[in-house]
C-alpha positions in Angstrom: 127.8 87.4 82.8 127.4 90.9 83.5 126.1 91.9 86.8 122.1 91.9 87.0 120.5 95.5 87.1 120.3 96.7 90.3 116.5 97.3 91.8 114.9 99.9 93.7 115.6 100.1 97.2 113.0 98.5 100.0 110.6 100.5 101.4 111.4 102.5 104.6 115.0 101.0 104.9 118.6 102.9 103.1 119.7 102.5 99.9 120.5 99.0 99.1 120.8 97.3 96.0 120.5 93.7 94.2 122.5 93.1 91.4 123.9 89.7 90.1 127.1 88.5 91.6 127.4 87.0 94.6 123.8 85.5 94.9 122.6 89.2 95.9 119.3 88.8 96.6 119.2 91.1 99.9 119.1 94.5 101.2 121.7 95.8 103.9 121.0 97.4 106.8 123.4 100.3 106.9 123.8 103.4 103.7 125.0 101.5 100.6 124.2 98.6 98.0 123.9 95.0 97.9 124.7 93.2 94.8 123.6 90.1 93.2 127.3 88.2 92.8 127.1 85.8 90.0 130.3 83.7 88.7 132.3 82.3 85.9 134.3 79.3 85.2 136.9 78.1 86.6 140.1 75.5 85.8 142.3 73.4 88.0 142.0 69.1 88.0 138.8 66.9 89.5 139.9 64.2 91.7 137.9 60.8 91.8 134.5 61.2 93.3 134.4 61.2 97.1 133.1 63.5 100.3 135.9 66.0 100.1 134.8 67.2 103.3 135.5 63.9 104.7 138.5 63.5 102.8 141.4 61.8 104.4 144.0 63.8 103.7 141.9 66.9 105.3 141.1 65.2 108.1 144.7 64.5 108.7 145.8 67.9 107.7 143.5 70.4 108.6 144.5 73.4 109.8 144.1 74.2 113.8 141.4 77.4 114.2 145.4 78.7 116.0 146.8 78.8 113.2 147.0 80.6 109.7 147.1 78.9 106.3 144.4 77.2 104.0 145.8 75.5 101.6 145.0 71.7 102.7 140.9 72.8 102.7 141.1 74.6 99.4 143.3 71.6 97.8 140.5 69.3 99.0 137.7 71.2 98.4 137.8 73.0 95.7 137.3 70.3 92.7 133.9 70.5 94.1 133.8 74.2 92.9 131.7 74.5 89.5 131.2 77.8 87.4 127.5 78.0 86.6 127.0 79.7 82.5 122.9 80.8 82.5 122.1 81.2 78.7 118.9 83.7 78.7 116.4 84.9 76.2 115.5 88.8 76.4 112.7 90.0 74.5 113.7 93.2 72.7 111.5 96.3 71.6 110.4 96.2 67.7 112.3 99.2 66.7 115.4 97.5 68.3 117.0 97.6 64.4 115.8 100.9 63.2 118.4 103.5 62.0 118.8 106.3 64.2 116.5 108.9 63.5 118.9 111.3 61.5 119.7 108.3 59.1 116.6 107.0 57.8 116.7 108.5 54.8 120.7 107.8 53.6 120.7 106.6 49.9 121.6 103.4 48.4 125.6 103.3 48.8 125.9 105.7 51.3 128.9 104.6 53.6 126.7 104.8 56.9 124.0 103.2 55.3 126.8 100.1 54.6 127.9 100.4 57.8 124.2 99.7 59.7 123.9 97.1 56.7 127.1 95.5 57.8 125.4 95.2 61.9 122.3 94.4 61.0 120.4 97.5 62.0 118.5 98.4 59.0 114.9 98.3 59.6 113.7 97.2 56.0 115.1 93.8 54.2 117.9 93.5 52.0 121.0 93.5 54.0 119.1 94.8 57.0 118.1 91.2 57.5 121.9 89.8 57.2 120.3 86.7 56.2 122.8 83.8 56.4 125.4 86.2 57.9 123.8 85.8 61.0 121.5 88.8 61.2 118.3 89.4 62.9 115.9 88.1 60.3 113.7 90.8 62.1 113.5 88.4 65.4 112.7 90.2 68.4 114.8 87.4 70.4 117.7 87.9 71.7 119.6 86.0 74.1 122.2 87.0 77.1 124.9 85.5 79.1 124.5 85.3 82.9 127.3 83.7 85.2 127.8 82.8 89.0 129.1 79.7 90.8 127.8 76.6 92.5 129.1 73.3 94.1 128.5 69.5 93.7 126.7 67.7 97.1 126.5 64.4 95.8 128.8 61.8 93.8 125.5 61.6 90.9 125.7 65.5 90.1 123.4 67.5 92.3 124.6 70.8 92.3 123.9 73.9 94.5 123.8 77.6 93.1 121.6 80.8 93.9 118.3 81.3 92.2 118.8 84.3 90.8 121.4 82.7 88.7 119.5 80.7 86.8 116.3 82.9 86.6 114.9 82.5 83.4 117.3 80.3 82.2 117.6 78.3 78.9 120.5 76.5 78.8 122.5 76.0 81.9 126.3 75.0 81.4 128.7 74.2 84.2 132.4 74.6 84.5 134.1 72.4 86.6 137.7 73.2 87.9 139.8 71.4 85.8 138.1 73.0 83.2 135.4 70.3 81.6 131.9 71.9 80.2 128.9 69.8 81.1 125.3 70.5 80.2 122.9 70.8 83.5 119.3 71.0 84.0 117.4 73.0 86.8 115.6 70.5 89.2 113.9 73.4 91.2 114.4 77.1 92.8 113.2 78.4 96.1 113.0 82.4 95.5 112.4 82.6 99.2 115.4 81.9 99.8 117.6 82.5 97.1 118.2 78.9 96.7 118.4 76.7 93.6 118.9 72.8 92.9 120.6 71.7 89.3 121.6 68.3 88.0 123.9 66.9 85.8 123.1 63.5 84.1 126.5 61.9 83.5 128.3 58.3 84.2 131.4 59.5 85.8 131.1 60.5 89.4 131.5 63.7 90.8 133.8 65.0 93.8 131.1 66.7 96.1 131.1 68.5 99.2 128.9 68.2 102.6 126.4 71.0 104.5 127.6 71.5 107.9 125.6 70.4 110.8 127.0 72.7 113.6 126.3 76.6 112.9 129.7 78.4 112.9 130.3 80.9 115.7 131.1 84.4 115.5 134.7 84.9 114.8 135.3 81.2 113.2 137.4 81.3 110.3 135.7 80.5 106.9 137.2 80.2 103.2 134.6 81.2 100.4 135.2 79.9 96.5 133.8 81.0 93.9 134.9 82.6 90.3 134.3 86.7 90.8 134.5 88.9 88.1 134.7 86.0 85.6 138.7 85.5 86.8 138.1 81.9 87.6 138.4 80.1 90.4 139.7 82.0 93.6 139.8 81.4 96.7 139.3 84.0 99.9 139.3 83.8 103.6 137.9 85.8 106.6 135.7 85.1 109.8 132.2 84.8 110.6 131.2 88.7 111.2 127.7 88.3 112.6 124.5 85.6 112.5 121.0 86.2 111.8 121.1 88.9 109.8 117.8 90.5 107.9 118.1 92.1 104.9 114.6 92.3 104.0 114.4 90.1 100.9 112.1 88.3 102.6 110.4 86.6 105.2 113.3 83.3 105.7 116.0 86.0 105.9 118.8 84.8 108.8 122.4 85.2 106.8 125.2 84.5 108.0 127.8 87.6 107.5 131.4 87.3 106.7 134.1 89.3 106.1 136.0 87.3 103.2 136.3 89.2 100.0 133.0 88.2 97.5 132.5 90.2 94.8 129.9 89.8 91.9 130.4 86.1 90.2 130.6 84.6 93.8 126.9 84.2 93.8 126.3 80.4 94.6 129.4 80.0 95.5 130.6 77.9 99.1 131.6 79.1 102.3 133.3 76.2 103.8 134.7 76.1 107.7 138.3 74.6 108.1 137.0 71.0 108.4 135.7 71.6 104.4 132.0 71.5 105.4 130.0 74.0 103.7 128.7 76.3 106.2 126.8 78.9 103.5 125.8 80.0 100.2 127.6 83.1 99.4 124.0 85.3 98.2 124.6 89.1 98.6 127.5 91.8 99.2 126.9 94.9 100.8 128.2 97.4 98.7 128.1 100.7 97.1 130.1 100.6 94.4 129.3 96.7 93.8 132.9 95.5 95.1 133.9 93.8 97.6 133.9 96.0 101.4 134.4 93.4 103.5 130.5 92.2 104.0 128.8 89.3 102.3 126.0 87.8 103.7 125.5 84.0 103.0 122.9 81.5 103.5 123.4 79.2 106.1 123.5 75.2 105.5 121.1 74.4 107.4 118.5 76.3 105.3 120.3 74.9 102.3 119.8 71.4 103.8 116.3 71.8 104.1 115.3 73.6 101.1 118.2 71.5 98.9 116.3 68.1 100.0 112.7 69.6 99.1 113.8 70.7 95.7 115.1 67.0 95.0 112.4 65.0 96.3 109.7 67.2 94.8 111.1 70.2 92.6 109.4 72.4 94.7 109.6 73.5 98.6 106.3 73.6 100.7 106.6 75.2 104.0 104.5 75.5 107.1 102.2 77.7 107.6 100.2 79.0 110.8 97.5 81.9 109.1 98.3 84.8 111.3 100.0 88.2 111.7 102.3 88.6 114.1 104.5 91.7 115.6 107.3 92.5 118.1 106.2 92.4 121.9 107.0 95.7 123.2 107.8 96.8 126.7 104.5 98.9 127.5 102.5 96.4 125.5 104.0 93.6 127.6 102.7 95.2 131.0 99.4 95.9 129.2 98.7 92.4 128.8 100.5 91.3 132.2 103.3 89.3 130.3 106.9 89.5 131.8 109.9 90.0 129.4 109.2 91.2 125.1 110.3 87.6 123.9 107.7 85.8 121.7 105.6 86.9 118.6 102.1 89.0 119.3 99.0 87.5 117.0 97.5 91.1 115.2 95.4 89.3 113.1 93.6 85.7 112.5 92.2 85.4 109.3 89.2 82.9 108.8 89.5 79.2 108.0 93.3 79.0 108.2 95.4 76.5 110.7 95.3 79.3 113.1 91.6 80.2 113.6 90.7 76.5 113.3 92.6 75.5 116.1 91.5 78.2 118.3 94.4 81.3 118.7 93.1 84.2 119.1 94.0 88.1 118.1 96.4 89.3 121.4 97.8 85.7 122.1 101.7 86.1 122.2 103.5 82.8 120.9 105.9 82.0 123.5 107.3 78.4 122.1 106.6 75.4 119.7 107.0 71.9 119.6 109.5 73.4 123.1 111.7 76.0 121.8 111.2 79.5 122.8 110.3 82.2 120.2 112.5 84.9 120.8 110.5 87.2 118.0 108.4 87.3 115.3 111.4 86.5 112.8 112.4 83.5 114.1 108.3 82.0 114.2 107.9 82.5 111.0 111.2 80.1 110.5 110.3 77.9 113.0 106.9 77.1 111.3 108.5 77.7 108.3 110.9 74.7 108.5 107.7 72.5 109.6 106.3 70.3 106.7 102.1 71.0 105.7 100.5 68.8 107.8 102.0 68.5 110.6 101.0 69.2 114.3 102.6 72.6 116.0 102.3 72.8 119.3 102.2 76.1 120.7 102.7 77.7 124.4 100.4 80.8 123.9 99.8 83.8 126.7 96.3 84.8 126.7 94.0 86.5 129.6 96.8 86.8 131.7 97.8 82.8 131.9 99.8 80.2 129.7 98.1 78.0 127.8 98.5 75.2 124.8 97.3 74.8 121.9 97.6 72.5 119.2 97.5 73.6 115.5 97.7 71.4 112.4 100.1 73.5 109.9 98.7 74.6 106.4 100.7 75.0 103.3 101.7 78.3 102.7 99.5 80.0 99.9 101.6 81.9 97.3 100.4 85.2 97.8 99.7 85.9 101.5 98.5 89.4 101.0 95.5 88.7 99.7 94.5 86.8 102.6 91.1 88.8 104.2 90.0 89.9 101.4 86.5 89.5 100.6 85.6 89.2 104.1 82.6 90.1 105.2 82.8 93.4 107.1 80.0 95.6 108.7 77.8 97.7 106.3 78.8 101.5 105.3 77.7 104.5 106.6 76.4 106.9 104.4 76.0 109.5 106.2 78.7 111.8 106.9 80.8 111.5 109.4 80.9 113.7 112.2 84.3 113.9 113.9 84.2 112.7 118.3 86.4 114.1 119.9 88.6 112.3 122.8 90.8 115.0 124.4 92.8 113.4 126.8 93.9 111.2 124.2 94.2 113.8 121.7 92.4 112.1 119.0 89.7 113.0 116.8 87.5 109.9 115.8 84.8 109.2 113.0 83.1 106.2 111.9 85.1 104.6 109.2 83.7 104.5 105.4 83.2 100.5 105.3 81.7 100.7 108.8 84.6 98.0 110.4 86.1 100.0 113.1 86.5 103.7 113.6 88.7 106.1 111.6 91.2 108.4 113.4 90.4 111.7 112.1 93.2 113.7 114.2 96.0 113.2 116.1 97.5 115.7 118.2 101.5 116.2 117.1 101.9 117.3 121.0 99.3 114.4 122.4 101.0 111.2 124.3 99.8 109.4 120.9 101.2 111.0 118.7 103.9 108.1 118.0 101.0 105.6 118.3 98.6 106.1 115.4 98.3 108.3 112.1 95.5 109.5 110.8 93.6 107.4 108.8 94.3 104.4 111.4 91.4 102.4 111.9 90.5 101.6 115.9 88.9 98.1 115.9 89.6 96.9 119.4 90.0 98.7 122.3 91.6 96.4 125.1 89.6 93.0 123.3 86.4 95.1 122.9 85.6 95.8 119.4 84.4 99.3 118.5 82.4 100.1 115.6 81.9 104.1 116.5 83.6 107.0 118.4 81.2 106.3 121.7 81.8 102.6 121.5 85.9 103.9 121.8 84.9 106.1 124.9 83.1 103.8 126.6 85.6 101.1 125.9 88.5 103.6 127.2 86.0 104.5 130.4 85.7 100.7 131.3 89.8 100.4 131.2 90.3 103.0 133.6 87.8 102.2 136.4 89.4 98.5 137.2 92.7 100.8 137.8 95.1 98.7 136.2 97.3 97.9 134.6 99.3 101.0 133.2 98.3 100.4 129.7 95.6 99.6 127.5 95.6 97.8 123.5 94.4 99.2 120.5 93.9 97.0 117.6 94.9 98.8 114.9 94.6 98.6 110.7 96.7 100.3 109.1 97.0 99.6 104.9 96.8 96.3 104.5 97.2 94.8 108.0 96.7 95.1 111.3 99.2 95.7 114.4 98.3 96.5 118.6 100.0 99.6 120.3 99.7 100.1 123.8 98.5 103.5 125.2 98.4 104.8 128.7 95.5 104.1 131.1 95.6 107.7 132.6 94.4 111.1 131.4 96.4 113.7 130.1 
């Protein structure tokens, strides 16, 4: 299949494109484009069905990490390799047969006319139609070819690929390596993650593959399979570049980057370690010219493993979910809150009647652990819970008011569209009249009452003023230090009260801005 058209890039990061080759679904950090990577068939024999991972002869075999050669993990692995064919149907405009404009008109017999007959682009009947010759019969539907790889995980035909391979498929055909075509269904898709689950319902058995258990380290050697380009099968190798990577495609992202060559029709596609475990999903290339440079970011297996055993029990995957915002802990807002070190995730905002505000956390708490593990940042909570089931019990190691404390939540199930979450809320009534601007000049700020009467809008900042990095104009001041404001004086006083107890160096703002809301920390002193 041809590669997927790339997107627009994500807001406030570089250029980086998706596109539909090697599971794409990302956005790189650095000037270029990442590109979907979908695959083709490919031929070679299937052996009799078994754990190739746990094959025998591999175990025997294998390769030392000392030295260099592959062949014994691709021989054993590699049956396991499918093509994945994604049969589409695209909905075309209306005037999708007419004649271009300066041939309308041609007369009966006119070569060109016989010529759009011939292809069916004739916007009237007759031969426009093509009739038994296979024409359009004036059907808007069309259908297209998409392509990209995937691998068996179990003897009875479950079979791993990216979503974005099958989105919006019809018919799904696999390709296994010694060249058989089987017919598969889609059991389920995780977009979060770029994940999907298909089936085949067949007698024989099927030589599958195992998800690694231990994450590979930095440096490891990896092999990654898959059919690029629609070449069929082929086989690369490389190391493991870098872990945890975000590429902004969402709020799971933690890829594993590698520097084997993948290139569109890899999407799907395994990453195996030199025991044959799979150790990620090849998903996105960082690219400009949509070829391989030497970084693909896979998803690691043990997100697959997770997400992989939702879709099959269910179809679906349901994560956990806690009902707050959360942000970075910065250095100055650290001190301002008396909290040593930046490590955890900052609560911005606790909407009402989620896990969060029924179990008692609070806007300010910082998340330092749950269930025992540190949270290093706000990325790796919203895995954490994330990997919990609805349901159950998260127990959390908060910092609030200066001291530790626990607190138990009962997890949620994550709604589908978490942005709309506040709205509706009751909020204070308007202000009609209008505003008059107060100003604050050691902070250099200009404040007025905002127009829904919540907070207090910033009407100025100072370019030259110690806050000019802090806040924007149009920012709306709701908390000053855990004191809600709801006018400029309320601000003042609130700022006042900070600075006669003397410490520490650095007050909180509670800040909306858009949609959400995030703290900054500003300086306790004048000027």
């Amino acid at each position: 299949m041809q590669p997927e058209t790339p997107v627009r890039p994500l807001k406030n990061r570089k250029k980086v494109l998706l596109a539909s080759a090697v599971a794409l679904g990302l956005t790189g950090v650095l000037a270029g484009e990442a590109y979907f990577a979908n695959t083709q068939p490919a031929n070679a024999q299937i052996v009799q069905a078994q754990d190739l991972s746990k094959n025998n002869q591999l175990s025997n075999n294998a390769p030392r990490q000392d030295q260099i050669g592959f062949a014994d993990v691709v021989e054993t692995v590699k049956p396991a390799v499918v093509s994945v064919r994604v049969k589409t149907a695209t909905e075309v405009s209306s005037n999708e047969n007419e004649l271009p404009g300066m041939f309308k008109d041609l007369p009966e017999g006119h070569p060109f006319r016989r010529f759009f007959e011939e292809y069916g682009m004739m916007p009237d009947g007759g031969r426009g139609d093509r009739g038994e010759k296979g024409g359009r019969k004036g059907s808007p539907r069309q259908f297209g070819q998409a392509q990209g790889s995937g691998f068996f995980i179990s003897a009875d035909g479950y079979v791993v690929t990216n979503n974005h391979v099958v989105t919006d498929a019809e018919e799904v055909e696999l390709v296994t390596d010694s060249g058989e075509t089987l017919p598969a269904k889609v059991v389920g898709t995780d977009p979060q993650t770029d994940l999907a689950l298909l089936k085949v319902d067949a007698k024989e058995k099927f030589p599958f593959v195992s998800l690694g258990k231990d994450v590979p380290r930095i440096g490891d050697w990896v092999v990654a399979i898959g059919n690029p380009f629609g070449l069929g099968g082929t086989v690369t190798a490389g190391i493991v570049s870098a872990r945890g990577r975000d590429l902004g495609s969402g709020p799971y992202d933690d890829f594993l980057q590698i520097d084997a060559a993948v290139n569109r029709g890899n999407s799907g596609g395994p990453t195996f370690n030199l025991k044959g475990e799979v150790v990620g999903v090849n998903t996105a290339i960082y690219s400009q010219s949509g070829g391989n440079v030497g970084i693909a970011f896979a998803v690691p297996a043990n997100v697959v493993a997770n997400v992989v055993d939702s879709l099959r029990q269910s179809g679906s995957v349901t994560r956990g979910w806690l009902g707050v915002g959360i942000q970075p802990v910065e250095e100055d807002m650290a001190e301002a809150i008396g909290l040593k070190g930046t490590d955890g995730a900052l609560v911005s905002e606790v909407h009402s009647s989620t896990p969060a505000f029924k179990a008692g956390i609070k806007n300010q708490d910082v998340i330092l652990s749950l269930n025992g593990q540190k949270v290093a940042d706000p990325r790796e909570l919203t895995r954490m819970v994330g990997a919990l089931k609805p349901g159950s019990d998260a127990k959390l190691k908060v910092w609030r008011d200066g001291a530790e404390k626990d607190v138990t939540v009962e997890l949620g199930k994550r709604p589908d569209d978490v942005a709309k979450l506040g709205q509706g809320e009751e909020s204070a009534p308007a202000d009609t009249a209008k505003p008059t601007p107060s100003t604050l000049d050691d902070l250099g700020l200009k404040l007025e009452p905002s127009k829904d009467g919540a907070g207090v809008a910033v009407a100025e900042v100072d370019s030259d003023g110690a806050l000019s990095d802090k806040l924007n104009v149009g920012d709306i001041i709701l908390e000053v230090s855990g004191t809600s404001v709801s006018s400029p004086a309320d601000v003042a006083k609130a700022v006042e009260d900070v600075r006669k107890k003397g410490s520490p160096r650095f007050m909180t703002l509670r800040v909306k801005r858009g949609e959400g809301t995030r703290y900054v920390a500003i300086p306790v002193q004048k000027g």
